[in-house]
FIVO-505877 format. One line per 2 residues: their letters; for each residue x, y, z of N, C-alpha, C. Coordinates in pm, whole numbers, always signed. Each point is the difference from the previous one (the first is absolute). Example, Ala and Ser with C-alpha at 12.3 -4.5 7.8 and 13.67 -1.06 7.14 Angstrom:
BEGIN
AS	+1319 -569 +780 -89 +119 +0 +90 +120 +0 | -35 +105 -72 +82 +119 +6 -77 +109 +73
END
This chain:
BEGIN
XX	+22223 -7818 -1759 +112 +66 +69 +28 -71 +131 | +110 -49 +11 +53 -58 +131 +13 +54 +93
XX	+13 -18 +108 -45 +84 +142 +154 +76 +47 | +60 +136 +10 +137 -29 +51 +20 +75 -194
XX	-36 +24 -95 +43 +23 -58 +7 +135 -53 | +88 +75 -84 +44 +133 +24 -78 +59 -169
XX	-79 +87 +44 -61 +51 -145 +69 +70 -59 | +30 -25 -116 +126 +114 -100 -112 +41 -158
XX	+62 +129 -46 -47 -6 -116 +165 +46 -65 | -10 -47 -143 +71 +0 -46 +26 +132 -135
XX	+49 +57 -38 +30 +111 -24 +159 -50 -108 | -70 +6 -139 +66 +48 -103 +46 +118 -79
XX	+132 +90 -20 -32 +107 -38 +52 -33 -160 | -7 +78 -122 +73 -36 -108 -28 +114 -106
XX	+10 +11 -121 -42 +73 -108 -127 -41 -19 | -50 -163 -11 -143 -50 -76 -45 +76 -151
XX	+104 -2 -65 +28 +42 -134 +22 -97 -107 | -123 -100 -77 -163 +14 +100 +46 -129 +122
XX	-107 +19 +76 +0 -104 +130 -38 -151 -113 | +125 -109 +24 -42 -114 -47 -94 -94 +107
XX	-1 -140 -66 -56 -73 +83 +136 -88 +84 | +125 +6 -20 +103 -20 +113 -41 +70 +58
XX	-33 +138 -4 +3 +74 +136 -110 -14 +64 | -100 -35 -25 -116 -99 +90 +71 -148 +34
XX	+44 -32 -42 +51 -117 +12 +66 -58 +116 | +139 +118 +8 +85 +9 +117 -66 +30 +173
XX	-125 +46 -46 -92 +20 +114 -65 -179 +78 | -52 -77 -127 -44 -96 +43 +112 -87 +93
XX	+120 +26 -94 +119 -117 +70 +27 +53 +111 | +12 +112 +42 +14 +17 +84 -34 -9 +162
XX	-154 +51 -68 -106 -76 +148 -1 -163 +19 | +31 -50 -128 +6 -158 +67 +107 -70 +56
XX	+109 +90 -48 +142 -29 +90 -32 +67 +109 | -45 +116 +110 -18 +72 +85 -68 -129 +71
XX	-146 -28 -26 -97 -77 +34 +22 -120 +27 | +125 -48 -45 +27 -174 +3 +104 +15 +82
XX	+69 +83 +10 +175 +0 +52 +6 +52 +157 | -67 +96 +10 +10 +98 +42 -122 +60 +98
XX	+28 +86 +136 -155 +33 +23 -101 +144 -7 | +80 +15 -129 -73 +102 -27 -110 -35 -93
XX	-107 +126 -3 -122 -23 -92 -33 +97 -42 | +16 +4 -129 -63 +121 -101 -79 -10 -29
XX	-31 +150 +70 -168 +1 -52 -42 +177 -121 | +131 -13 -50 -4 +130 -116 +93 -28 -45
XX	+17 +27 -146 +126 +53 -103 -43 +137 -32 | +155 +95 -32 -25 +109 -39 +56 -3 -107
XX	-25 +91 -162 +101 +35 -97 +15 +168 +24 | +106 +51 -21 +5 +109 +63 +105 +92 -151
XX	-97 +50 -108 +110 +11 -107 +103 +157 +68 | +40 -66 -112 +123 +191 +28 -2 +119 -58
XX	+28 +82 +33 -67 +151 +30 +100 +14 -191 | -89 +71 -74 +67 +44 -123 +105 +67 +4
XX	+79 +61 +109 +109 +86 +6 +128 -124 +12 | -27 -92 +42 +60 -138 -16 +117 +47 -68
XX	-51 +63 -150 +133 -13 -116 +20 -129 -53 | -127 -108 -18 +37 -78 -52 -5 -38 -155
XX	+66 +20 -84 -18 -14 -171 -93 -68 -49 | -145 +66 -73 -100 -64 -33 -116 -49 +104
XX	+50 +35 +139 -142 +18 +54 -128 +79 -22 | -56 -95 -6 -159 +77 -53 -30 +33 +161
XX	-87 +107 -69 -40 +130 +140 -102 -55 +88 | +41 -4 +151 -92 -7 +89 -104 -77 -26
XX	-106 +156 -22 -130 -60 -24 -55 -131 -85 | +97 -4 -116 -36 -154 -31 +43 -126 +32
XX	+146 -12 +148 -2 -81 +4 -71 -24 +110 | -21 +83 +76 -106 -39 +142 -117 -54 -78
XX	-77 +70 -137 -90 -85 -51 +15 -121 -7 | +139 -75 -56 -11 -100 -57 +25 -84 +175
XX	+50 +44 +35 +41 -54 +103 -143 -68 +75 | -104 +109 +12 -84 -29 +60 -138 -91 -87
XX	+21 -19 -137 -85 -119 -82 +122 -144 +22 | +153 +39 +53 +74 -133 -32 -114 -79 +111
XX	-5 +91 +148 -30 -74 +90 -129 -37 +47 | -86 +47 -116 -125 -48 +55 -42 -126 -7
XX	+87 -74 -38 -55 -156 -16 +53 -78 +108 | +68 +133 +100 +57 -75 +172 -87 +24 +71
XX	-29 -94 +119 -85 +80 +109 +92 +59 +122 | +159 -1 -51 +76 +35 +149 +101 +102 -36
XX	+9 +29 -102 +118 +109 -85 -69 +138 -50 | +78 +81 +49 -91 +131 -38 +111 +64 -22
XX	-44 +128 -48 +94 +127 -74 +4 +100 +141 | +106 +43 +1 +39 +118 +89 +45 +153 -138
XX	-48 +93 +30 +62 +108 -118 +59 +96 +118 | +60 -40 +59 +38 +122 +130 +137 +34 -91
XX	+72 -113 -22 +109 +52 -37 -16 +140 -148 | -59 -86 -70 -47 +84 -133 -22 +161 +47
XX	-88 +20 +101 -85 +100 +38 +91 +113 +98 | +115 -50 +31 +110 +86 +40 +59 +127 -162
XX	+80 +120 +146 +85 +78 -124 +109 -55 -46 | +51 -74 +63 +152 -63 -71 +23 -154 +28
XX	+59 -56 -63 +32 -159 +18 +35 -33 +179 | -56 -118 +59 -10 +3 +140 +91 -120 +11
XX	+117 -21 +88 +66 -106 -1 -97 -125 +4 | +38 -113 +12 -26 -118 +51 -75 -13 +164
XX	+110 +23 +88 +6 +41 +120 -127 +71 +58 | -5 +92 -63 -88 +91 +49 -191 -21 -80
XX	-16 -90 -89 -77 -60 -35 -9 -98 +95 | +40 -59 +31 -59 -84 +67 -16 +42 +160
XX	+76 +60 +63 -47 +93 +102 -138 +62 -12 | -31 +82 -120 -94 +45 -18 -163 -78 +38
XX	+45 -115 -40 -97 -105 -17 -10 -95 +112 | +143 +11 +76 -58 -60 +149 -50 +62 +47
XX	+7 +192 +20 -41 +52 +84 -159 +79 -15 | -62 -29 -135 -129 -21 -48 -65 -121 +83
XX	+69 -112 +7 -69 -140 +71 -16 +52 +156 | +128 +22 +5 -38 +7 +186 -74 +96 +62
XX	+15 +78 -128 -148 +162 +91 -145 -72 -24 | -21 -107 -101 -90 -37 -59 -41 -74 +108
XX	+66 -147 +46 -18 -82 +22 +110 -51 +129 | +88 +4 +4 +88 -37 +123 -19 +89 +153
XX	-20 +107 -22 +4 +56 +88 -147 +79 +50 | -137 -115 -64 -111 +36 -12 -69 -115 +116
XX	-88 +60 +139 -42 -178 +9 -181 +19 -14 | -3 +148 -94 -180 +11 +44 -32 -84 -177
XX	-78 -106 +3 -41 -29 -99 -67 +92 -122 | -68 +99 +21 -85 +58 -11 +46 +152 -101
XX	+112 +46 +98 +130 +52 -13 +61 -34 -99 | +45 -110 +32 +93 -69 -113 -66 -1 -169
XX	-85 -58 +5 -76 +9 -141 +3 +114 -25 | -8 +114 +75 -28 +129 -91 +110 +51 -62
XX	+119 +12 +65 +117 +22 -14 +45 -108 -139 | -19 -129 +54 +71 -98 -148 -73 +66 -105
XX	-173 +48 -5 -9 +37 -165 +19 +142 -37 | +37 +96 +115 +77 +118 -70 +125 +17 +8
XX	+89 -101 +50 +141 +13 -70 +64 -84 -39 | -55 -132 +35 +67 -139 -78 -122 -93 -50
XX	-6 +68 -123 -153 -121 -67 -29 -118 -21 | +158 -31 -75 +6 -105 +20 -6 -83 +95
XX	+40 -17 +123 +18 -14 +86 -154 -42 +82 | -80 +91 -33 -160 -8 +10 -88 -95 +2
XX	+87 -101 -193 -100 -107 +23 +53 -133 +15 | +111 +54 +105 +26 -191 +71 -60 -45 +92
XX	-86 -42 +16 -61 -24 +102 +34 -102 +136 | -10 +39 +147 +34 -48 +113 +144 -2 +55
XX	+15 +131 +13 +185 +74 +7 -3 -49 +103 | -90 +42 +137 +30 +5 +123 +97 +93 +3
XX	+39 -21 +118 +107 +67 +32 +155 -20 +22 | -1 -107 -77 +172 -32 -16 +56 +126 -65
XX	+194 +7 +44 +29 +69 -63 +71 -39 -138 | -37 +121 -79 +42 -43 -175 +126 +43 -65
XX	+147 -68 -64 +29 +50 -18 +105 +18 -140 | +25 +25 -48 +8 +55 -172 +137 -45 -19
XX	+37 -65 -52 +120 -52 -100 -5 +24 -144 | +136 -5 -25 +39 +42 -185 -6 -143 -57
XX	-54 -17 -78 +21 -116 -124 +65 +46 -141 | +85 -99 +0 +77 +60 -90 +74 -163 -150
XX	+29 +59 -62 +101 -131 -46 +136 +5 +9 | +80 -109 -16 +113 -6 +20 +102 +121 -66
XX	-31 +64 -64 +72 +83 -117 +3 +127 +108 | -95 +38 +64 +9 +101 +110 +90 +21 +138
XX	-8 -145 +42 +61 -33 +105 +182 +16 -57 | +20 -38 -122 +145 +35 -21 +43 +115 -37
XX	-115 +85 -52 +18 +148 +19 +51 +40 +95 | -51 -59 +177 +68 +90 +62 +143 +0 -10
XX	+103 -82 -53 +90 +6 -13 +100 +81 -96 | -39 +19 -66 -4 +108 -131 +41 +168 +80
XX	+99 +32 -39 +53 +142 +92 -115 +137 -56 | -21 +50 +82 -93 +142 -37 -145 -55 -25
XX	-49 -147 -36 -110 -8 +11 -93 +59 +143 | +61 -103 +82 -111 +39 +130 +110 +75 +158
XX	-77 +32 +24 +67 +105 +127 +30 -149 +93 | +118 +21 +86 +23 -92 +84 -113 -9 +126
XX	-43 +99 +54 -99 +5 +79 -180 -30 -24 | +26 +20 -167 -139 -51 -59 -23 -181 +28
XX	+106 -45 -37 -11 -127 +6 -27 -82 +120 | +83 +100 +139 +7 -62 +82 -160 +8 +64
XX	-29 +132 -76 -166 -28 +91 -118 -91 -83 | +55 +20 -151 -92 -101 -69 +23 -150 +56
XX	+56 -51 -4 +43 -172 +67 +2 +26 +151 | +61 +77 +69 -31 +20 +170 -102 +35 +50
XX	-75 +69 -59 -133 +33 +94 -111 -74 -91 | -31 +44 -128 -60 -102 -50 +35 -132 -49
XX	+102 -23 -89 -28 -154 -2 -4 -1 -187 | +22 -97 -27 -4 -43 -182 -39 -131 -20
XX	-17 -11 -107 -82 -142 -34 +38 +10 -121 | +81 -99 -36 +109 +43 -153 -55 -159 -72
XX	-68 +42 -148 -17 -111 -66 +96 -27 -116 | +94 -88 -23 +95 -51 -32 +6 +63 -171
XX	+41 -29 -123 +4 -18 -72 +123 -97 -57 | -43 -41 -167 +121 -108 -30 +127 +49 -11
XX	+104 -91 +43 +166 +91 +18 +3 +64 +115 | -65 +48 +104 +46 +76 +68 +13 -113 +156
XX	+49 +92 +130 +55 -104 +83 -12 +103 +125 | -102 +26 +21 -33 +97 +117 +93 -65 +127
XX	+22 -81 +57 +25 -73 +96 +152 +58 +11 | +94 -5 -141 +135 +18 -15 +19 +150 +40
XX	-93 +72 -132 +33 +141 +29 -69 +34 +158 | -60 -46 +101 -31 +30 +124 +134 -14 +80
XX	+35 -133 -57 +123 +4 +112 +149 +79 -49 | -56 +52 -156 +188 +63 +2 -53 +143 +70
XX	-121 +50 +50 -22 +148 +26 -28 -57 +152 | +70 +98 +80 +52 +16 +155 -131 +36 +59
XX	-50 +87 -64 -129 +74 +44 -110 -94 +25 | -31 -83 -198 -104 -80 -6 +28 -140 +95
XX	+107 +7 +56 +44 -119 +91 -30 -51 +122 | -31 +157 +54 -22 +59 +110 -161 -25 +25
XX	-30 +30 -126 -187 +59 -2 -74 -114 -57 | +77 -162 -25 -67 -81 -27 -134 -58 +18
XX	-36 +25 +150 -99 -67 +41 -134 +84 -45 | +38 +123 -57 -106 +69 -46 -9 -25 -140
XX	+45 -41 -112 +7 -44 -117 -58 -172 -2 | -120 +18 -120 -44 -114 -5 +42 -40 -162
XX	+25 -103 -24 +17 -51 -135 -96 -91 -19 | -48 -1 -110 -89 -77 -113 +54 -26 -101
XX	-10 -136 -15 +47 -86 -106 -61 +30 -171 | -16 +50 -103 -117 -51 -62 +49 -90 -142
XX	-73 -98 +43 +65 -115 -49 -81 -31 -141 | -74 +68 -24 -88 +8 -169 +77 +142 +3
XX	+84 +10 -75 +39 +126 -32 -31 +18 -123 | +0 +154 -11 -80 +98 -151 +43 +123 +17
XX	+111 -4 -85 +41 +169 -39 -69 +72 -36 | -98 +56 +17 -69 +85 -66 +28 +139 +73
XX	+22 +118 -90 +56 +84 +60 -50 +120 -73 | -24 +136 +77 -100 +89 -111 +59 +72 -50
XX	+124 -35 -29 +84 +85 -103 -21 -134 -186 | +39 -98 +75 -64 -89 -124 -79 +32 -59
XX	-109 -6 +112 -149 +51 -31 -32 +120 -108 | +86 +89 +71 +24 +133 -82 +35 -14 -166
XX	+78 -74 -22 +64 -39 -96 -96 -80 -78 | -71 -74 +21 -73 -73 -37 -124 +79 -70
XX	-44 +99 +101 -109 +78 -65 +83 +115 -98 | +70 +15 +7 +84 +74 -104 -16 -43 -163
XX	+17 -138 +0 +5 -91 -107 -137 -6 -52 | -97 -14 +93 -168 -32 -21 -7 -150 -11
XX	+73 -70 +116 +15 -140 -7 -77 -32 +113 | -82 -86 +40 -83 -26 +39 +65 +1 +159
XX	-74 +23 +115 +65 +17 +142 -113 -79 +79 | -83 -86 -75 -110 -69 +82 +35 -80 +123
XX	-33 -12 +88 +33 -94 +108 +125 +45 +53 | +76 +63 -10 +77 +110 +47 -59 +88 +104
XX	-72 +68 -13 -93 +139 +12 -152 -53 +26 | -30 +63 +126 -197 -40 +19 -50 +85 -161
XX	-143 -49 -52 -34 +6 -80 -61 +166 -4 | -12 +10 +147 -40 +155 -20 +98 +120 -23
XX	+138 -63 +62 +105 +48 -22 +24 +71 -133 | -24 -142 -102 +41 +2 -164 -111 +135 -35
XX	-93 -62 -20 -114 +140 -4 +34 +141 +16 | +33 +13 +108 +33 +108 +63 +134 +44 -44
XX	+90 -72 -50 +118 +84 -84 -61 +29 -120 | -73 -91 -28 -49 +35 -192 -113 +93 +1
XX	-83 +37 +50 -81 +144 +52 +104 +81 +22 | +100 +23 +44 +76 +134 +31 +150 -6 -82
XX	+7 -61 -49 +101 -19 -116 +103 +41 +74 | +69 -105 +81 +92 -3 +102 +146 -53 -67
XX	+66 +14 +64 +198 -118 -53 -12 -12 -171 | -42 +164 -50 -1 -4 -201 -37 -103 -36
XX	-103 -37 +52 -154 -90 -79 -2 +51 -134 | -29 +143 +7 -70 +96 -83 -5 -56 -141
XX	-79 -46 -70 -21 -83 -131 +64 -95 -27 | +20 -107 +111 +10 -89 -10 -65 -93 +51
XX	-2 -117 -72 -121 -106 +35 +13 -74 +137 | -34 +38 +119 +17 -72 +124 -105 -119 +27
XX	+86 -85 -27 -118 -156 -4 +11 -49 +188 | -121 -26 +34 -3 -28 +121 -17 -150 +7
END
């Protein structure tokens, strides 16, 4: 970590219906565009799935995707599962997720200077958080990662509140990883708002691109067509133990 540099964790929210390995993926590119470009330093990813009231068609419930969520990521040492959202009564904006989660850090850790203190607090309300070792006392602070397909959402009428946006990109900040066809740069500058709020929007290139997408995915296990290397291996398991996306007697080859 370079001296002068600003600790962020990064904070994905989505369905994870199931969590692929893009969506680990978009985590790596990201810290190395942050890390090379830029002076920030991540020292967390979050996946943060969405609360079942969502209303989203064919989401499998909660509890199994925070499961899967939490075998996608055990083969990270810097990405962890958040179930706050899940663990709410009703679907929680964007906005207010991630509020949630700055303001977990800073009772934790920003606004802490007793060492001693601090540890106790990080492992009864931010666990994760627990085992990074040598925080000090910089302050930490939480951005959305997202892909390009989101960022043009905000443009989309009735999707997002005008004031949601302005605090998601104004107070926190985005880190948008590209996909093929799309042109983040264009749609920034035809929106007045995102024009405005540039310097808080980071773009990432990703230049090995891979559609992989968990509605495919979905589709795929539908068929009983093999989803290997797609999906962590515990992932696969773990749909075919709970006979998840109408497996149900069909041959799921891993």
């Amino acid at each position: 970590m370079m001296t002068g540099s600003q600790k962020v964790v990064l904070l994905a929210c989505g369905s994870y219906n199931p969590p692929t390995n893009m969506h680990l993926r978009i985590f790596e590119l990201a810290r190395d565009h942050l890390h090379r470009c830029t002076n920030y330093y991540v020292i967390a990813g979050l996946i943060s799935p969405v609360h079942d009231k969502y209303g989203k068609e064919g989401l499998a419930n909660s509890n199994d995707r925070c499961q899967m969520g939490r075998l996608a990521v055990k083969s990270s040492s810097w990405i962890h599962l958040s179930d706050w959202e899940t663990r709410q009564e009703e679907w929680t904006p964007t906005r207010e997720v991630l509020q949630h989660h700055q303001d977990q850090i800073d009772s934790a850790v920003n606004f802490n200077t007793d060492p001693t203190v601090k540890r106790q607090r990080l492992e009864a309300t931010v666990p994760w958080l627990s085992h990074i070792p040598q925080l000090g006392t910089d302050t930490i602070t939480v951005k959305l990662l997202c892909g390009a397909d989101l960022l043009e959402s905000f443009g989309r009428p009735g999707v997002w509140k005008d004031e949601d946006i302005e605090t998601i990109v104004g107070k926190f900040g985005i880190v948008v990883v590209t996909r093929e066809g799309s042109n983040p740069y264009k749609f920034i500058y035809e929106s007045d708002t995102l024009s405005r709020l540039q310097r808080n929007i980071q773009i990432v290139t990703e230049w090995i691109s891979n559609e992989v997408s968990s509605s495919k995915v979905r589709r795929a296990l539908k068929r009983g067509e093999s989803v290997k290397y797609l999906l962590q291996d515990a992932v696969i398991d773990y749909i075919r133990t709970h006979v998840l996306y109408d497996t149900h007697n069909k041959s799921l080859r891993s």
